[in-house]
N, C-alpha and C positions, 0 to 999 in steps of 0.2 A: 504494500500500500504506500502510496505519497504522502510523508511526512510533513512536509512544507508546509498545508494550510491549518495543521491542528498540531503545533510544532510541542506551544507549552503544555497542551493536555496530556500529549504522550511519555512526554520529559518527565512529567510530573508521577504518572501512572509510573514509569519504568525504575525512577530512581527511590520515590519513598511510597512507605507500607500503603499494602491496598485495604480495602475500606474493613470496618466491621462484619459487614452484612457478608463479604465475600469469604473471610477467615469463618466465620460459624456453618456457611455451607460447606468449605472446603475440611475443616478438620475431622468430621468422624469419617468420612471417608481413607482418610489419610491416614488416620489413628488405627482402624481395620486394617488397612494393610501390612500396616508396621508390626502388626499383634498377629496378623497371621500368615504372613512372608516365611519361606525357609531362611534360617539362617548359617551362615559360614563358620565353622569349627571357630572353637574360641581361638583365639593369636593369629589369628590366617588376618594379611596384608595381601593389596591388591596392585596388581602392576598391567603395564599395559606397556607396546609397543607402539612408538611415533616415526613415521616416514616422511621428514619436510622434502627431500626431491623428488625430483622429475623421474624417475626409474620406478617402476613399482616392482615389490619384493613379494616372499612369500614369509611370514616370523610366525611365532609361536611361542608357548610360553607353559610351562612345566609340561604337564595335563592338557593342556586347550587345547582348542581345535588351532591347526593353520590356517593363517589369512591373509589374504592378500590387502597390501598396503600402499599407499602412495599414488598420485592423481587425484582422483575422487574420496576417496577413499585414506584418509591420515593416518589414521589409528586403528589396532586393534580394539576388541570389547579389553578390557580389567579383567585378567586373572587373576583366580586366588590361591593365592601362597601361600608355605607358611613363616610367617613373621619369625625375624630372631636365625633365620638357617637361609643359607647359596639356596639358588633354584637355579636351572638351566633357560637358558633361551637358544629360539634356534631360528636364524636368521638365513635366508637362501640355501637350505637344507645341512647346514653347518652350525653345529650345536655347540655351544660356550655354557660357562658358570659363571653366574652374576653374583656378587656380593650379596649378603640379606640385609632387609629392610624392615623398617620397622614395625612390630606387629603392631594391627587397627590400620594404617598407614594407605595413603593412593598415592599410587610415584608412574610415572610417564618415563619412560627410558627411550629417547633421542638414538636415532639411527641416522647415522651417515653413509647414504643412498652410495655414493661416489666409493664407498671404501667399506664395507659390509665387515670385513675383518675389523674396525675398529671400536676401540670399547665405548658403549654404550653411554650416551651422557644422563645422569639421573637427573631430574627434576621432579620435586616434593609437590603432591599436588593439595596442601593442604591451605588454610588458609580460611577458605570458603566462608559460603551460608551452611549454618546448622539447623535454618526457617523450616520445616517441613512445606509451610503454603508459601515456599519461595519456590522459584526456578533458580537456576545458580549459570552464571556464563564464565569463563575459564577464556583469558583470552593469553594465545604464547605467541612471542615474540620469534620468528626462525627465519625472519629473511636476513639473506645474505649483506652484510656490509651495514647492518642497521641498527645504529647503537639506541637508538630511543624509539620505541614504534607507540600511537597512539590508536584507539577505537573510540570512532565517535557517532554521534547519530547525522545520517545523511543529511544532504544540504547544509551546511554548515551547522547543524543542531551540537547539542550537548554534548560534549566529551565523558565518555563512560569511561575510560582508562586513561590517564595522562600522558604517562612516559612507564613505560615497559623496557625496560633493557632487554638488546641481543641476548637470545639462547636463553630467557625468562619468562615465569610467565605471572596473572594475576587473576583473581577471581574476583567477584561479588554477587550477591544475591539481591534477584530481580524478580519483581510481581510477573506473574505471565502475561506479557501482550507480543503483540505483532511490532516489529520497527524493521526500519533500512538503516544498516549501519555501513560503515567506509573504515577501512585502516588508512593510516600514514605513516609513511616514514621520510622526513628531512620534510620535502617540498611536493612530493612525489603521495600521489592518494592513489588504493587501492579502485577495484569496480565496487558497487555498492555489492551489500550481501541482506537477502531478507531471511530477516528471522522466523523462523517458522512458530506458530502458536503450539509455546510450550507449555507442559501441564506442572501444576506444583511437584517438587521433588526430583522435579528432571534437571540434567546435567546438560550442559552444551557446550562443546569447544571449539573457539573461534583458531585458524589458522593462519597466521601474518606468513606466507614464504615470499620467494620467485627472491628482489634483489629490491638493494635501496632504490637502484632507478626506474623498477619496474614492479614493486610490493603488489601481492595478490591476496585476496581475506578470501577464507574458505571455514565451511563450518560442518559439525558434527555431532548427532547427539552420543552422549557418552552411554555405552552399558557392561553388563557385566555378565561374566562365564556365569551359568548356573550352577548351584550349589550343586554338591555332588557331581564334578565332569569330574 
């Protein structure tokens, strides 16, 4: 949708709490779920595979299924590990041992598309919304050459992320609505990306790659391996 003619209502909606009326419909729903979700062995950490280049791979992650990654496609679903112990990963059907991470924990482990053999860079993906009636947007910073990337709302709207340093990334919890958002980096602005209408609890990650002179914003909702793979 065109943000331009109802700039500050959406600003307003995206950035602070949504109304009463909307939190008392949305919690017993939410509360249900959370009461009767399977859940994941006590100490099991979740990790996930990220492809910022142009090559798409095949990765995996202990137990998971293999997936293809990169293009369309960034990210694996969150694996679940277990916290406190190495797990393997396996990258273009060559299988490494990754250090353990922290049990409870969600970490993004960075692949270098160009160099498959090299080690994996971790990034903590913590931070976030704890809101159950939030949606949460995760936005990383991986284009090349681009030491500050910002995300803002299209047409020169609101700045949702400032400055995100290269090879970083930043969250925050957002009411669910619909927006057009743009990255930047220096001088140089991404194509718009619309946000798809997300439901409370949902995760989404925004993708800055391509180069400082040519920044691309790409998006994804995050999920996770089923208990018991």
């Amino acid at each position: 949708m065109n943000i331009h003619p109802m700039t500050s209502l959406i600003v307003a909606t995206l950035l602070f709490p949504a109304s009463a009326a909307v939190a008392q419909q949305a919690a017993p729903e939410g509360r249900l779920a959370q009461l009767y979700a399977p859940r994941p062995p006590a100490g099991s950490a979740f990790v996930r595979v990220l492809n910022p280049g142009p090559t798409t791979v095949v990765a995996g992650i202990a137990n998971g299924a293999d997936q293809r990654v990169g293009g369309a496609t960034r990210a694996t679903r969150y694996a679940i590990v277990e916290g406190g112990k190495p797990f393997t990963v396996r990258v273009a059907g060559a299988a490494r041992t990754q250090a353990a991470v922290a049990a409870g924990s969600f970490s993004t482990l960075v692949l270098d598309a160009a160099a498959p053999a090299k080690p994996l860079t971790v990034l903590e993906d913590g931070g976030g919304s704890s809101d159950a009636l939030k949606a949460e947007i995760r936005f990383y910073n991986l284009a090349g050459n681009c030491t500050q990337g910002t995300l803002a709302m299209a047409d020169k709207g609101a700045v949702v992320f400032p400055a995100v340093a290269g090879g970083r990334s930043a969250a925050r919890g957002i009411n669910p609505v619909k927006a057009r958002l743009v990255a930047r980096c220096g001088g140089k602005d991404s194509g718009p990306l619309e946000l798809p209408a997300l439901q409370p609890g949902d995760h989404y990650s925004l993708f800055l790659t391509g180069g400082a002179a040519a920044p691309v914003l790409q998006g994804q909702l995050s999920g996770t391996d089923a208990v018991g793979r």
